[in-house]
Kinemage of the C-alpha trace (Angstrom):
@kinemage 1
@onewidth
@group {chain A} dominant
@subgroup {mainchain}
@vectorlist {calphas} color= white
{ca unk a 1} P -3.117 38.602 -51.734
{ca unk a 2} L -4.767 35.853 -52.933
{ca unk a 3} L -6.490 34.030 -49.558
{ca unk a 4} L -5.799 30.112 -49.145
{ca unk a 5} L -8.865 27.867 -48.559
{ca unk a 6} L -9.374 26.624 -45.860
{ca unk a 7} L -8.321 23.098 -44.412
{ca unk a 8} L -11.562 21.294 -43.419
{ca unk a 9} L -10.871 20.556 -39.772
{ca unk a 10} L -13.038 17.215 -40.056
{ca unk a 11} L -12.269 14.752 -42.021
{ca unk a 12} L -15.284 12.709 -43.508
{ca unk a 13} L -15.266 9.021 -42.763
{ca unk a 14} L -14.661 8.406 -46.304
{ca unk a 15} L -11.284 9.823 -46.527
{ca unk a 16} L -9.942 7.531 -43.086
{ca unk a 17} L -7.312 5.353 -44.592
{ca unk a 18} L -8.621 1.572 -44.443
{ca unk a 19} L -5.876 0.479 -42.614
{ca unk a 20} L -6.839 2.029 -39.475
{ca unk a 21} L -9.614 0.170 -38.797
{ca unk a 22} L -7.181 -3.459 -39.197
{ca unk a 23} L -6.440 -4.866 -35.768
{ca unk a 24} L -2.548 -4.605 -35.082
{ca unk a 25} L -2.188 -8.236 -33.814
{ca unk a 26} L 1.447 -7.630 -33.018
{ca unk a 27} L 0.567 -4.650 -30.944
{ca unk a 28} L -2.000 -6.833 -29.457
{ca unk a 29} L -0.105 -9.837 -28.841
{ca unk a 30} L 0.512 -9.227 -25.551
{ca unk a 31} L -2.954 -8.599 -24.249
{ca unk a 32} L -4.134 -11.977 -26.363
{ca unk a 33} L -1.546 -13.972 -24.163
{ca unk a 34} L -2.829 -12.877 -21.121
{ca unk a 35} L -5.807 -13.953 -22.010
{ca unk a 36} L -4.740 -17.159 -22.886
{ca unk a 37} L -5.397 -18.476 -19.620
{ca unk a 38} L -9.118 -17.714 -19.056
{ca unk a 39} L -9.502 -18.778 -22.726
{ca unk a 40} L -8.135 -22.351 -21.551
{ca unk a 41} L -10.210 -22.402 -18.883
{ca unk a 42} L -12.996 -21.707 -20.669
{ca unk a 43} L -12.306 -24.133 -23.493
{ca unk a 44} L -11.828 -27.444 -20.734
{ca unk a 45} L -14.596 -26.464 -18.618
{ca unk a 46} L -17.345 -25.315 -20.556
{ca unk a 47} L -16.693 -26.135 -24.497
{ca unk a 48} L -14.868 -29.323 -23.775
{ca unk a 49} L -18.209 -30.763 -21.742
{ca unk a 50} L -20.176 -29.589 -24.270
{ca unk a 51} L -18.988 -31.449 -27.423
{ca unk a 52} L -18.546 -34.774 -24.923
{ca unk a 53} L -22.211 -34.339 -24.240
{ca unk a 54} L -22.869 -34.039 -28.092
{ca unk a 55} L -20.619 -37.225 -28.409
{ca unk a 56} L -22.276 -39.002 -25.612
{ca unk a 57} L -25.652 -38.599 -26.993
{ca unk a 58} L -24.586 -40.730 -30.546
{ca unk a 59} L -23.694 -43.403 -27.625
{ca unk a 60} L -24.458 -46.285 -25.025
{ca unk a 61} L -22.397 -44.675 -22.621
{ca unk a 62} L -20.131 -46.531 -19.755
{ca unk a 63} L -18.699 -44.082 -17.489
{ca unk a 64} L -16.139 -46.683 -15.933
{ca unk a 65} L -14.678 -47.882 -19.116
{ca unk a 66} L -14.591 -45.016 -21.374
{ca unk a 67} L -13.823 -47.922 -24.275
{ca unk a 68} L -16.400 -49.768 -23.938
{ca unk a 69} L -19.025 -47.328 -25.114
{ca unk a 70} L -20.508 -48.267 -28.128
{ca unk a 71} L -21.940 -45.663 -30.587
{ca unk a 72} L -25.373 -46.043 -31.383
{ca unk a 73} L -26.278 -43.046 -33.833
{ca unk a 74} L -29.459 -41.451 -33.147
{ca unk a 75} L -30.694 -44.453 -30.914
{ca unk a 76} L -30.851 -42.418 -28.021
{ca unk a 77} L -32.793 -39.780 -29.797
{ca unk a 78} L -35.354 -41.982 -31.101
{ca unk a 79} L -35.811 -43.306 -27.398
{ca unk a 80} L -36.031 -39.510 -25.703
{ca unk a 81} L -39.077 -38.931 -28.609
{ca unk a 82} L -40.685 -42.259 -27.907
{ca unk a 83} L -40.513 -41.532 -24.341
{ca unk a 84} L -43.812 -40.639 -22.271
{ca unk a 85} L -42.059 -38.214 -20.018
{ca unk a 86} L -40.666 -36.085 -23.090
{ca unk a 87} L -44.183 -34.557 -23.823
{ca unk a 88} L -44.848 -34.349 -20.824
{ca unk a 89} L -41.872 -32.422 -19.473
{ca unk a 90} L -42.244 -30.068 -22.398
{ca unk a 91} L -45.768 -29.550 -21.736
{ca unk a 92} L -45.276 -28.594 -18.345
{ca unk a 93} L -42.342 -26.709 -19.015
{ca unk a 94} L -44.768 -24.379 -21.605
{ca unk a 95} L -47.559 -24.311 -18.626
{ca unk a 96} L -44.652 -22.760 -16.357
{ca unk a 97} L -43.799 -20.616 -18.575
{ca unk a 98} L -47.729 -18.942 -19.538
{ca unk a 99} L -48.165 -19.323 -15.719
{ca unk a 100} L -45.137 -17.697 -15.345
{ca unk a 101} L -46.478 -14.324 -16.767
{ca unk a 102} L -50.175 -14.664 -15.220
{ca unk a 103} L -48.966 -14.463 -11.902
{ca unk a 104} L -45.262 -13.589 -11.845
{ca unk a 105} L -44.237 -11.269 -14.862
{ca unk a 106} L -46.313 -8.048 -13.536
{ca unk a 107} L -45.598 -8.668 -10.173
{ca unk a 108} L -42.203 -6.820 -9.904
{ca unk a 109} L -43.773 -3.903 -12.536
{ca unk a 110} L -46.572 -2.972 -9.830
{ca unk a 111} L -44.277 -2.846 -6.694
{ca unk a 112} L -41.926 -1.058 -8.532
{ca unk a 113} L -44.127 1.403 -9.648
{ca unk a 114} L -45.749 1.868 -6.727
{ca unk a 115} L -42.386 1.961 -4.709
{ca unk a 116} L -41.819 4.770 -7.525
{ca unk a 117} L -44.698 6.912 -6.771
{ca unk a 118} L -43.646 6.873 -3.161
{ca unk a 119} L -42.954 10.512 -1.540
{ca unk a 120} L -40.993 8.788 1.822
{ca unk a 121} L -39.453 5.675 2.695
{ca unk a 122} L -38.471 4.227 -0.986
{ca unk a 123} L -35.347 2.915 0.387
{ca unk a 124} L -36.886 1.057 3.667
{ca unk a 125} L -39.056 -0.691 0.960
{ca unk a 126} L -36.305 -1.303 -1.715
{ca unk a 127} L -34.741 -3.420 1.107
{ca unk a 128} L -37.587 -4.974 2.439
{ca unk a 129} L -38.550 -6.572 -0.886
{ca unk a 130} L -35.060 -7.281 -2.049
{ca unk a 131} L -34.465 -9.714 1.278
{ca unk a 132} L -36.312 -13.040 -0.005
{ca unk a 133} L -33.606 -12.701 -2.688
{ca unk a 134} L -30.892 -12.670 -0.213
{ca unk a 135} L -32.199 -16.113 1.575
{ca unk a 136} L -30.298 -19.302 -0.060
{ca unk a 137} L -32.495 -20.669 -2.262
{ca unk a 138} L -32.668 -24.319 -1.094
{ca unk a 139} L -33.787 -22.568 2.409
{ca unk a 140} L -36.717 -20.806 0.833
{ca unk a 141} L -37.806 -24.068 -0.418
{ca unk a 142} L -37.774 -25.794 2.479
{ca unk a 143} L -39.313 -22.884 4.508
{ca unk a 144} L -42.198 -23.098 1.975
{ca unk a 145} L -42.571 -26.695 2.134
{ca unk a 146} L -43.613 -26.241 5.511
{ca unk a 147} L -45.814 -23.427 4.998
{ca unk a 148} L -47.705 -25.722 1.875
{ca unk a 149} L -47.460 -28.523 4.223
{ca unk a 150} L -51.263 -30.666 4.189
{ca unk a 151} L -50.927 -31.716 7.869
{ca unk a 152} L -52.341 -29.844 10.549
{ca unk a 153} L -49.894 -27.693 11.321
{ca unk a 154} L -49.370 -26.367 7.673
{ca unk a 155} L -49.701 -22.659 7.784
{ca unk a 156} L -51.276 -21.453 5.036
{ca unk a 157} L -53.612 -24.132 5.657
{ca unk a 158} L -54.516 -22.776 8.684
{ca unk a 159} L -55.086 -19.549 7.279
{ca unk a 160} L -57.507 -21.103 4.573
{ca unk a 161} L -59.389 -23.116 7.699
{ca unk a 162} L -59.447 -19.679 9.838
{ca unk a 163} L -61.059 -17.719 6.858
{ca unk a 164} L -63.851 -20.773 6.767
{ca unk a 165} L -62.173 -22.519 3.697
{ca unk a 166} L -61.096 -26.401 3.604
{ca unk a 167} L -57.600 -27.755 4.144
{ca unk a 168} L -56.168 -28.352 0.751
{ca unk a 169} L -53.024 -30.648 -0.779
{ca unk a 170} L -51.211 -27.581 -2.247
{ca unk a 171} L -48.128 -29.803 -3.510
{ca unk a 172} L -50.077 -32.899 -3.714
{ca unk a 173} L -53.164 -31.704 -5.812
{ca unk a 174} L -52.297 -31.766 -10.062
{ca unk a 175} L -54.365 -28.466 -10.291
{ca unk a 176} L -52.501 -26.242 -7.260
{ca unk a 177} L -48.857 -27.514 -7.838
{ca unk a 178} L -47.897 -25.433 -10.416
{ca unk a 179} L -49.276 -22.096 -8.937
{ca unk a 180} L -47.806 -22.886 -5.769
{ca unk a 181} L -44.142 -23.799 -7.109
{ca unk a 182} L -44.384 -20.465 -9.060
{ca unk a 183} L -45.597 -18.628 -6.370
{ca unk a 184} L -42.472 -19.678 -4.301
{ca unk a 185} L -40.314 -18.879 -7.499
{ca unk a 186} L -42.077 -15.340 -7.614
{ca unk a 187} L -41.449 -14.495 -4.195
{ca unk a 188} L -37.779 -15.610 -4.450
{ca unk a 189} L -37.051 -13.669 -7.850
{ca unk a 190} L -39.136 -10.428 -7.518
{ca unk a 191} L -37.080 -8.665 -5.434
{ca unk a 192} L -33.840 -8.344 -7.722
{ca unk a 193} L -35.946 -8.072 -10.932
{ca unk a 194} L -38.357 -5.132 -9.037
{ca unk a 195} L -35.327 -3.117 -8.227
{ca unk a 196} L -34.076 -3.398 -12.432
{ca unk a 197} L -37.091 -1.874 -12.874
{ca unk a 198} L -37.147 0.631 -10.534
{ca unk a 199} L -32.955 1.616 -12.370
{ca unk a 200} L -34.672 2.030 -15.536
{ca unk a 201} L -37.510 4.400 -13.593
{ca unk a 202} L -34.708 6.701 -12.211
{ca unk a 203} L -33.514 7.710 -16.114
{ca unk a 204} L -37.542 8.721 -16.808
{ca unk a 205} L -37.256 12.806 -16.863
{ca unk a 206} L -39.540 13.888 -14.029
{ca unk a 207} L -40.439 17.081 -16.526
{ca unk a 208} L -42.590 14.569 -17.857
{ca unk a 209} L -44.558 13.823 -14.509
{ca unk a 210} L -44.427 17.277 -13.432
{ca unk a 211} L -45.975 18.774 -16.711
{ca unk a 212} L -48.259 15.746 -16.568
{ca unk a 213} L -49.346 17.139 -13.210
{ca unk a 214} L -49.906 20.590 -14.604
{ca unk a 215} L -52.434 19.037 -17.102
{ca unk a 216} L -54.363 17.460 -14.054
{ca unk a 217} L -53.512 14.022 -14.942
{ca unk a 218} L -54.186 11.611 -12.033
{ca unk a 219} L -51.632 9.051 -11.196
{ca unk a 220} L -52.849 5.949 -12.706
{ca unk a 221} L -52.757 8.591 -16.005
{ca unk a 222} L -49.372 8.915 -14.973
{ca unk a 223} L -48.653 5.123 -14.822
{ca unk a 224} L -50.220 4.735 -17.726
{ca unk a 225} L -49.279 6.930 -20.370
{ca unk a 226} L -45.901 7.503 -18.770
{ca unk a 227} L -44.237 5.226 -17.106
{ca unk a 228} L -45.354 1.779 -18.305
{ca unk a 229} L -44.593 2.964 -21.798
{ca unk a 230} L -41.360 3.989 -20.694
{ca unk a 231} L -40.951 0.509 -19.130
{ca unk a 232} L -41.763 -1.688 -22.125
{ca unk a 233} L -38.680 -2.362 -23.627
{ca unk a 234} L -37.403 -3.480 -20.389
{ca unk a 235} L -40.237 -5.590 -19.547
{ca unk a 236} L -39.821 -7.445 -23.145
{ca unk a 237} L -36.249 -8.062 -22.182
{ca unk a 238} L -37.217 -9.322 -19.120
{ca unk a 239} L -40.002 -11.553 -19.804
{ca unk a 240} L -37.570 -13.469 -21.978
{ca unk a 241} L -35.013 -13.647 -19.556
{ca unk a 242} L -37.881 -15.014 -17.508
{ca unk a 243} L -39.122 -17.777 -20.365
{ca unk a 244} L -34.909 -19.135 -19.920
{ca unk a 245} L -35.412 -19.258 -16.408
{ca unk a 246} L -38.811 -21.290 -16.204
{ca unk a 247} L -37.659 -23.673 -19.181
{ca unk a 248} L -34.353 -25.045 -16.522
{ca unk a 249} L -36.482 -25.699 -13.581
{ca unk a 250} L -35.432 -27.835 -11.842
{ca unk a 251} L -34.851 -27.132 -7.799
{ca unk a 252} L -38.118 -26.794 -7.391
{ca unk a 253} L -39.401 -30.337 -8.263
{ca unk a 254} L -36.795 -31.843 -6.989
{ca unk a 255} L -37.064 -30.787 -3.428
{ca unk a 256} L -40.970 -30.622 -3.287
{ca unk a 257} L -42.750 -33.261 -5.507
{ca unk a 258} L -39.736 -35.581 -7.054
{ca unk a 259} L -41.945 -34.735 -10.392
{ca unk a 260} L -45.271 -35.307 -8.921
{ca unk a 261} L -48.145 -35.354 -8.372
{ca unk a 262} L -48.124 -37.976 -11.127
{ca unk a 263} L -46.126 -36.043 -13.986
{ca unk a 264} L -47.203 -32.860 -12.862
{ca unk a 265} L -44.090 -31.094 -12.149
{ca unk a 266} L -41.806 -32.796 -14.837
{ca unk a 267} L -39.521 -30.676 -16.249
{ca unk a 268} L -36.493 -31.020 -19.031
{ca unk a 269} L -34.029 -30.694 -16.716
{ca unk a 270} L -35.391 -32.502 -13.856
{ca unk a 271} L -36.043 -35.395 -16.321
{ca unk a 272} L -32.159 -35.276 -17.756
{ca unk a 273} L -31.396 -35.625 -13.998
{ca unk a 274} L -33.207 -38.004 -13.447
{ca unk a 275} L -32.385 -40.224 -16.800
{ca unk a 276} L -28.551 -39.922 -16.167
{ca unk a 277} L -27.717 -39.801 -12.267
{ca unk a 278} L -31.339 -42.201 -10.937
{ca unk a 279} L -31.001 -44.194 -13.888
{ca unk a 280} L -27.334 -44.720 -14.615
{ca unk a 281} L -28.199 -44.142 -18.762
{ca unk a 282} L -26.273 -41.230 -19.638
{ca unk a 283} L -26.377 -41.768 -23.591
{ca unk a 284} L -30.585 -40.633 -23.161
{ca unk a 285} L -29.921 -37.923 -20.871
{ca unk a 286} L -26.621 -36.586 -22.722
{ca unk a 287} L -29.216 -36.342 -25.663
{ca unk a 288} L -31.509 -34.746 -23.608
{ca unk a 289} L -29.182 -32.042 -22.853
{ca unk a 290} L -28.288 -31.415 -26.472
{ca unk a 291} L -31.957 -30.972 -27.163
{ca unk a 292} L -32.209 -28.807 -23.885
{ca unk a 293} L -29.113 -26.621 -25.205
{ca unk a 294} L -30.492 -26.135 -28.829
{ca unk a 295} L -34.049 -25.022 -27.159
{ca unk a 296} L -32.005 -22.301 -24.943
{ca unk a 297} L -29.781 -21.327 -27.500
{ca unk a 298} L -32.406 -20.736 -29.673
{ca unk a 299} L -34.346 -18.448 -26.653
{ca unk a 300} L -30.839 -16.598 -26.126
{ca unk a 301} L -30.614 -15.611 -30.000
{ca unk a 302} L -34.152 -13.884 -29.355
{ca unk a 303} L -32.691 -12.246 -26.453
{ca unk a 304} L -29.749 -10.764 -28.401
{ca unk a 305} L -31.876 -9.801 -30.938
{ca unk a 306} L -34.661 -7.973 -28.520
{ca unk a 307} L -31.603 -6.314 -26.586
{ca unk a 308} L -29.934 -5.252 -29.477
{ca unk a 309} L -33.393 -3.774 -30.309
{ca unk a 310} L -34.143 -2.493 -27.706
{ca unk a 311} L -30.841 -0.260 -27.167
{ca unk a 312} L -30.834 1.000 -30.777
């Protein structure tokens, strides 16, 4: 008896009908009007401000008579590039940034590596650097404030007098303002970024460290040829996650210089703030925004694109 060939139990993707792949929409009707909702939402409270801003910025705005603004064209934009501020905000805003990864990017990399290589106590440490993330961050501010403070009674002040140093104007002083806002800004973000780091160390095989042990490697060969190569593609991802939070600044000046020492500590968005709710003209900063939304959009593309990287 002639034997019948067999039926190939998987199909290749090739012979899938088409048609599967088509979204249903009456099948999915349902779930699309429940999400009608948060789609409306959405659209009047995010979109909707969006394109007004885009409109305002064409504008001379008047907020109390929404008829009486006139449009202008690209008035407003030819004032926010004559403006002296506007190189300066952007200047500072790339100083934060290189600053930014001098003396806060490798920060949370080192504690969590060394929390890593701990043999006891990991989680008593996990907490204890996680709290300054827990503190509002207004509070940390102001707690800082007092700690940079130039009078007497400033404490880190005293510390430099103690160690036989001089008393120093750590918010007041063009060359120590920066550091000191982003050393604030490090100790309030390294906690929650540290611990990231130290979920991407928990999927590293420990074969690897044990056979690197075998071999006699040390542990700095360990953290070097082992985990920080493991760590890279995280650390790229989170460097420019990083670069969008440094460009929006803005809590920071505000509270401790007001922009100063002279222009110092102007920033974008501290600028925009300043242009629409100080100075009442909200054509300028509505065009600053669109300019500060084009430069972020542009930094989240590269972060889709590194992500997307990164995971393939």
């Amino acid at each position: 008896m002639m034997a019948l060939p067999l039926r190939k139990e998987r199909a290749d993707a090739s012979d899938i009908p088409h048609h599967r792949n088509r979204i249903n929409w009456r099948e999915q009707f349902v779930a699309y009007l429940f999400l009608l909702p948060a789609l409306a939402a959405f659209a009047v409270f995010a979109w909707w401000p969006i394109l007004n801003s885009i409109v305002m910025s064409f504008q001379q705005v008047d907020l109390m008579d929404a008829g009486a603004s006139v449009w202008v064209g690209f008035r407003n934009y030819e004032r926010m590039f004559a403006d002296p501020t506007f190189a300066a905000s952007w200047r500072n805003s790339f100083e934060f940034a290189g600053l930014s990864i001098l003396i806060g990017f490798f920060i949370p990399v080192l504690v969590a590596v060394l929390v890593n290589e701990m043999r006891a106590a990991k989680s008593f440490f996990r907490i204890v650097y996680f709290l300054p993330s827990v503190i509002p961050p207004l509070i940390g501010i102001l707690v800082w404030q007092l700690i940079y403070s130039p009078q007497p009674g400033g404490l880190l002040n005293q510390v430099v007098i103690g160690l036989g140093g001089t008393r120093a104007g750590w918010l007041q002083d063009a060359a120590l303002v920066k550091p000191s806002i982003l050393v604030i800004m490090t100790w309030g973000g390294f906690g929650a970024t540290m611990l990231i780091y130290l979920a991407a160390l928990q999927d590293l095989p420990i074969e690897l460290y044990e056979a690197a042990e075998i071999d006699g490697a040390h542990p700095w060969d360990r953290v070097r040829f082992i985990t920080m190569p493991y760590l890279r593609p995280t650390m790229l991802v989170l460097l420019i996650v990083q670069i969008l939070g440094i460009v929006q600044i803005f809590m920071e000046p505000l509270v401790l210089t007001e922009g100063g020492p002279g222009q110092a500590t102007m920033t974008p968005v501290f600028t925009l703030y300043r242009k629409g709710f100080l100075n009442g003209d909200y054509g300028l900063a509505a065009a600053w925004s669109v300019l500060l939304m084009i430069v972020l959009g542009a930094l989240s593309l590269v972060y889709l694109r590194v992500t997307r990287a990164v995971q393939q």
